[in-house]
C-alpha positions in Angstrom: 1.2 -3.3 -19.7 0.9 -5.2 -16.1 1.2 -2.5 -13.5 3.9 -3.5 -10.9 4.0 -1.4 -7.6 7.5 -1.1 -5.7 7.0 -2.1 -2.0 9.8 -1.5 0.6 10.1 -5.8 0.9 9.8 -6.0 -3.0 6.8 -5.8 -5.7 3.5 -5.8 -6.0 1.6 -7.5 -9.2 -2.0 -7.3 -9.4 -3.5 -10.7 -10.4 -6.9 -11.5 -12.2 -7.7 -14.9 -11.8 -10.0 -17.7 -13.1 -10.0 -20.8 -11.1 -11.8 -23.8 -12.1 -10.0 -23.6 -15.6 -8.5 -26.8 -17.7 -5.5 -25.8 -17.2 -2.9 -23.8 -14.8 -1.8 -20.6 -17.2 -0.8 -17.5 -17.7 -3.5 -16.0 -19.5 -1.8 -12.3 -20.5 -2.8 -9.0 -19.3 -5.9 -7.5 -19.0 -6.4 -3.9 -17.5 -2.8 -3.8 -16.0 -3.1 -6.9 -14.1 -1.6 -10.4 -14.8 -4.3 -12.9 -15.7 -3.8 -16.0 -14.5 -5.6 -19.1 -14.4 -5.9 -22.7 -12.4 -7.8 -26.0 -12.4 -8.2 -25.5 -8.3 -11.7 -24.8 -7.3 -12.1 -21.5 -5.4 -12.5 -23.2 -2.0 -10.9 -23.4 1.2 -7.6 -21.2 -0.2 -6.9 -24.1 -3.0 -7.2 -21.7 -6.2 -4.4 -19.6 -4.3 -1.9 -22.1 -3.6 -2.4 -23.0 -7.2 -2.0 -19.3 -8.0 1.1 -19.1 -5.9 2.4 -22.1 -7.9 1.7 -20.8 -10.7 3.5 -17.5 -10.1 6.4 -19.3 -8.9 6.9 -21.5 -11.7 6.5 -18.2 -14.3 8.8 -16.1 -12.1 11.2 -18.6 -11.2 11.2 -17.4 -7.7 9.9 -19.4 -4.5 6.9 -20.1 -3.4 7.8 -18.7 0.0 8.7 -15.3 -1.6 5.1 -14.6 -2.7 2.4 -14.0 0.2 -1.4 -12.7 -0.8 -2.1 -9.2 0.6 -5.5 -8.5 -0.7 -8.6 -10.5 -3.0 -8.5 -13.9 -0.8 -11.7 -14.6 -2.2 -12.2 -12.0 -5.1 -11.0 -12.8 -8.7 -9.0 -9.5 -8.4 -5.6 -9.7 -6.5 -2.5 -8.3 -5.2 0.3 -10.4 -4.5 3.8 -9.2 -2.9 6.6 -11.0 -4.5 9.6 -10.2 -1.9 13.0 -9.3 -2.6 12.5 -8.6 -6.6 12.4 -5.4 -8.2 9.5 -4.6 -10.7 12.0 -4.2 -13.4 13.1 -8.0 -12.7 9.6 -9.5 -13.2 8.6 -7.7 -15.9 11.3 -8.9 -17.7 10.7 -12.7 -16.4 6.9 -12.0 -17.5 8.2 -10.9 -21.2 10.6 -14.6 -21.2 7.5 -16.2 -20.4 5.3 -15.0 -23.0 8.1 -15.6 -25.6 8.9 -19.0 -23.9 12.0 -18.5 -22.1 13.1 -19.3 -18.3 15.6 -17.5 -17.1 15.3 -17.4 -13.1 15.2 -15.0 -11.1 17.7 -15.1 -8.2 
């Protein structure tokens, strides 16, 4: 189960990532994170614009609403998704492994 951390501006979701992959994807879950992963090579922030994307997309919230707090240049992560409670995402995560997208508004 992804661990999902209530923050007074809205959630935190760990995030493993792999960059350099063949494809952008949500990979699953792996030791309560979300891992992710993106073509971007890890260089000069472009694997976490693509990561931001990414999450974005899946969580059908914007890109604006996400902002990095911790593992700029670590595969491990923590990313604060603002103005969404934890229930909310885990339940977008869920659509997303069975293939639905509802947004989240």
């Amino acid at each position: 189960m992804i661990a999902l951390e209530t923050h007074p501006d809205g959630t935190i979701l760990r995030v493993k990532a792999h960059a350099g992959a063949r494809r952008n994807a949500i990979r699953g879950e792996t030791g309560g994170a979300l891992q992710v992963s993106v073509t971007q090579a890890p260089e000069k922030r472009k694997a976490n614009k693509a990561i931001i994307a990414l999450l974005s997309d899946a969580l059908g919230v914007r890109k604006s609403q996400i902002e990095l707090l911790a593992g700029e240049t670590s595969p491990q992560k923590k990313f604060l998704i603002r103005d969404v409670l934890p229930d909310r995402i885990a339940r977008q995560i869920g659509q997303q492994s069975s293939g639905r997208t509802d947004r989240i508004d």
